[in-house]
C-alpha positions as CSV (number, residue, x, y, z in Angstrom):
1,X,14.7,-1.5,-7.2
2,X,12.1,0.2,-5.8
3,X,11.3,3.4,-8.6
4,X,9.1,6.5,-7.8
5,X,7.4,8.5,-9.9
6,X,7.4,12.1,-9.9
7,X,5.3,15.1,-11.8
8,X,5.7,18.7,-11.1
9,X,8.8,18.5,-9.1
10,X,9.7,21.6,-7.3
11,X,12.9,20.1,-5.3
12,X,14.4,17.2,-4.9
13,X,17.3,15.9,-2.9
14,X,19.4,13.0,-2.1
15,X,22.2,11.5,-0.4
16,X,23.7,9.4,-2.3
17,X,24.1,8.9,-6.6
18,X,22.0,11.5,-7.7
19,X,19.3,10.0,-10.2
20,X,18.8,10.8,-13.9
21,X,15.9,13.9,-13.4
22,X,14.6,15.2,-17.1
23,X,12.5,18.8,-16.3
24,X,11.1,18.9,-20.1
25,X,8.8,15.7,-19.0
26,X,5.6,16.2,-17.7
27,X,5.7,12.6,-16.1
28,X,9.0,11.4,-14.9
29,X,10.6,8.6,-13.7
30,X,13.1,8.3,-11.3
31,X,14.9,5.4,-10.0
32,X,16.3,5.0,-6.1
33,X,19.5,3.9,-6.2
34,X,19.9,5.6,-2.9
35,X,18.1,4.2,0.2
36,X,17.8,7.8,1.5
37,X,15.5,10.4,0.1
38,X,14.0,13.4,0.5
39,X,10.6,13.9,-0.9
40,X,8.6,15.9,1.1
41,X,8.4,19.1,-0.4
42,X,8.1,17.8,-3.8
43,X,4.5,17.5,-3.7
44,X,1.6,19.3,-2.5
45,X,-0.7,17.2,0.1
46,X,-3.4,15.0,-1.4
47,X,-1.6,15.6,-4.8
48,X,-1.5,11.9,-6.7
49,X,1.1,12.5,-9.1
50,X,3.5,10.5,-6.5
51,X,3.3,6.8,-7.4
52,X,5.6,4.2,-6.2
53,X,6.6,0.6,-8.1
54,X,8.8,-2.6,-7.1
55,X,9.2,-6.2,-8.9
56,X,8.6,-8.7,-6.6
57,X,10.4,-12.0,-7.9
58,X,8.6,-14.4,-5.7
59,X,6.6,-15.5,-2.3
60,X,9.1,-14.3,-0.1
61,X,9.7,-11.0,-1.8
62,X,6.4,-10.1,-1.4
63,X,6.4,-11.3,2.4
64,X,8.8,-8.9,2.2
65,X,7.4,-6.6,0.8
66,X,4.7,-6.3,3.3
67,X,7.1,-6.2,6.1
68,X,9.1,-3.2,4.5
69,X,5.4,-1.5,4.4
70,X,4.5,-2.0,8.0
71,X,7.8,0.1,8.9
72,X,6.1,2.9,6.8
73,X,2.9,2.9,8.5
74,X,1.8,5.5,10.8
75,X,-1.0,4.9,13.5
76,X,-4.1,5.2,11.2
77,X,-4.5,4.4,7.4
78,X,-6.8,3.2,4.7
79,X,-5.4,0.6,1.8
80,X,-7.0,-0.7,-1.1
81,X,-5.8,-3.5,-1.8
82,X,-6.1,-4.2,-5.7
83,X,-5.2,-7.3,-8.0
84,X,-7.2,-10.8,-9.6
85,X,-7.4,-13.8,-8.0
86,X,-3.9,-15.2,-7.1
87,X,-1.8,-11.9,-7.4
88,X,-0.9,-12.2,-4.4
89,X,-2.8,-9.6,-1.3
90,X,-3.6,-12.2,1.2
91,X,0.3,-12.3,1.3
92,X,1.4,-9.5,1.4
93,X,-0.8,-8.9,4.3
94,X,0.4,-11.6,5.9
95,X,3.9,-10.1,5.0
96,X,3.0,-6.3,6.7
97,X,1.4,-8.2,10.1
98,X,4.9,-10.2,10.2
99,X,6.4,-6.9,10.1
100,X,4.3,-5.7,13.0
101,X,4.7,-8.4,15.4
102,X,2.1,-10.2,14.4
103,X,3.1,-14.4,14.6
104,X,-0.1,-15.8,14.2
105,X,-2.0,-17.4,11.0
106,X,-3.1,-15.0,8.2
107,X,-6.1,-16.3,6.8
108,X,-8.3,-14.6,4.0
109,X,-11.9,-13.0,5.1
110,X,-13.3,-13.7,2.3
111,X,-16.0,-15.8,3.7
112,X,-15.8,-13.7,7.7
113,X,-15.5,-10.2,5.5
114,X,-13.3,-8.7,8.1
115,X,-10.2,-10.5,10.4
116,X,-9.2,-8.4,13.1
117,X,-5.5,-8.1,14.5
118,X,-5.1,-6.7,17.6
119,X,-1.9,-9.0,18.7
120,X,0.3,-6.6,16.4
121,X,1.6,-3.6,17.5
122,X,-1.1,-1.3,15.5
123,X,-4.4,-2.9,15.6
124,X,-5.0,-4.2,11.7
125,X,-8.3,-4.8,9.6
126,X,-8.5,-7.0,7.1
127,X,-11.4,-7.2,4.8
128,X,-12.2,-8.9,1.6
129,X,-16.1,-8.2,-0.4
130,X,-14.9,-10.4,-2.8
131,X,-18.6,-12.2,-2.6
132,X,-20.7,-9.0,-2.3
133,X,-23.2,-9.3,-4.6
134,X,-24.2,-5.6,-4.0
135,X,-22.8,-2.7,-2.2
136,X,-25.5,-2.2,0.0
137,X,-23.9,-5.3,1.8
138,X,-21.3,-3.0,3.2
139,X,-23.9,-1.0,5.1
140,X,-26.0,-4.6,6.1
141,X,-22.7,-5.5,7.5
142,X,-22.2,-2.5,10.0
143,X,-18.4,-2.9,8.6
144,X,-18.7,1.6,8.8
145,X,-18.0,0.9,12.0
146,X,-14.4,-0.5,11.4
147,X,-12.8,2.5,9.9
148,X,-13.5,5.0,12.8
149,X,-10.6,5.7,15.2
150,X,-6.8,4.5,14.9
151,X,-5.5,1.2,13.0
152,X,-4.9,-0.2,9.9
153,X,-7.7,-1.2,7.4
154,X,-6.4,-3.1,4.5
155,X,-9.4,-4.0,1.7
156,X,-9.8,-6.3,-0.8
157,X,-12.2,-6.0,-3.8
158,X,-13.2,-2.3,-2.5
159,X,-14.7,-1.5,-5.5
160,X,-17.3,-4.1,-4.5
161,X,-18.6,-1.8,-1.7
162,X,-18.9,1.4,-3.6
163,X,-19.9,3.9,-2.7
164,X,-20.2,3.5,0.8
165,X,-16.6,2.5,1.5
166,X,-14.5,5.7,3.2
167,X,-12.1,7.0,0.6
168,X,-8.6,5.0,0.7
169,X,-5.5,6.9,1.9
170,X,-3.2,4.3,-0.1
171,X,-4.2,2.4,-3.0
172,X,-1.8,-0.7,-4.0
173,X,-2.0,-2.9,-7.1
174,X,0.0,-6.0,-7.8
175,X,-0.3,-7.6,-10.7
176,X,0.9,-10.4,-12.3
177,X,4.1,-10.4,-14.6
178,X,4.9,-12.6,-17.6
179,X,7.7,-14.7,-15.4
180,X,5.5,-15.4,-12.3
181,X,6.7,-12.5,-10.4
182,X,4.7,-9.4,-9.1
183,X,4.5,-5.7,-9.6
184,X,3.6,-4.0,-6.8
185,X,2.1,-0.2,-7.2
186,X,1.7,2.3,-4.5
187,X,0.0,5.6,-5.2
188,X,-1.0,7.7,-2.2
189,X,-4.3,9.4,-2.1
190,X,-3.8,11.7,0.8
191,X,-1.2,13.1,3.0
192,X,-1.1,10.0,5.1
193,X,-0.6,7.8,2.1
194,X,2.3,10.2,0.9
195,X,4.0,9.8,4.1
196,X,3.6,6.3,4.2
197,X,5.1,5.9,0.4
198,X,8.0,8.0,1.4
199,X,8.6,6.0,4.3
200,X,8.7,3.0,2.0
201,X,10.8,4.4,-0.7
202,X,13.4,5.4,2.2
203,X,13.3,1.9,4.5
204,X,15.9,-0.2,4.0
205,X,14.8,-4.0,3.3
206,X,16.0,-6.6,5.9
C-alpha cells in the first residue's frame, strides 16, 4: 500500500473509499486505498510536507518499484538516491530504466561515477560518489556538465559531492526493514518532484 503524507491540507479528493483524514493533526497520514487521487491543490509548489512511503517485500518489488516510477517521470528531474550499502538503489534503478525501455545491463558507477542511458525513452544518468574522498571531486570530474538540459539524473551518495551538487527535485530513501524487505520514501523537493510523487501515488502497478 503505497501511503502519503499530508500537512496543511486545504482539499482533498478522491474516487474511490474515502481515507480516514484527522484536521486536529498537524502531520497526517493518509493511506491510498484508491489508485486515483487528486492531490494537486493540496499543496503549495516547492512545499515538502508531501512525502510518500511503500514496503517493498523483496527484489522484484523493488524492480517494480522503479518501473512504477519511471511512468511518473516527466522529461527532466533530479533524484537523490539515499540508503547504506545493500539497500537496494542499483536496483531500483535498474527497475525505473526497465520501465523506460531500457533492456540492457544496469551496472553500478561506482567505479565510472556516471553511466549514461540514452537507449531508454528519456535519456537517464546514473551517478554514484560513493568513493569521493572530497567534494571538490565533483567539480575535477566536469560531472556539472550532466545536469544541464533534459533527462534523468539519478545520484547515489550525493551528500558526498556537497555543496556543488544542483539541488535534488526528488529525494528517495530505502532502507532496510527487520524482515529483509525495503521501505521506500519519496519526498519531493520542488514542483517537479511533487508532480512526479503524485504521478506515483496515482499509477497503477503492473
Amino acid at each position: 500500500m503505497f501511503q502519503v503524507k499530508i500537512r496543511n491540507t486545504r482539499f482533498f479528493e478522491t474516487q474511490g473509499p474515502c481515507p480516514t483524514l484527522d484536521p486536529s493533526r498537524q502531520g497526517c497520514q493518509i493511506a491510498l486505498f484508491s489508485r486515483r487521487i487528486i492531490v494537486s491543490h493540496a499543496h503549495p509548489n516547492h512545499d515538502s510536507a508531501l512525502e510518500g512511503s511503500l514496503y517493498l517485500a523483496d527484489e522484484n518489488a523493488t524492480l517494480a518499484a522503479g518501473e512504477r516510477l519511471a511512468n511518473a517521470l516527466p522529461g527532466r528531474l533530479t533524484i537523490f538516491l539515499c540508503g547504506d550499502l545493500g539497500a537496494g538503489k542499483t536496483t531500483l534503478t535498474r527497475g525505473l530504466l526497465r520501465g523506460l525501455g531500457f533492456t540492457g545491463k544496469v551496472k553500478s558507477p561506482t567505479y565510472t561515477l556516471v553511466e549514461p542511458y540514452k537507449d531508454s525513452r528519456i535519456v537517464v544518468y546514473h551517478f554514484d560518489f560513493y568513493r569521493f574522498t572530497h567534494a571538490e571531486e565533483f567539480l575535477e570530474a566536469g560531472l556539472e556538465e550532466y545536469f544541464e538540459g533534459d533527462g534523468i539524473r539519478i545520484v547515489e551518495w550525493p551528500d558526498r559531492a556537497h555543496p556543488y551538487l544542483p539541488a535534488a527535485d526528488l529525494e528517495i530513501l530505502l532502507q532496510v526493514s527487520a524482515d529483509g524487505g525495503r521501505k521506500l520514501e519519496l519526498r519531493p523537493l520542488s514542483g517537479e518532484g511533487h508532480t512526479c510523487l503524485e504521478r506515483f501515488a496515482t499509477s497503477r502497478t503492473h
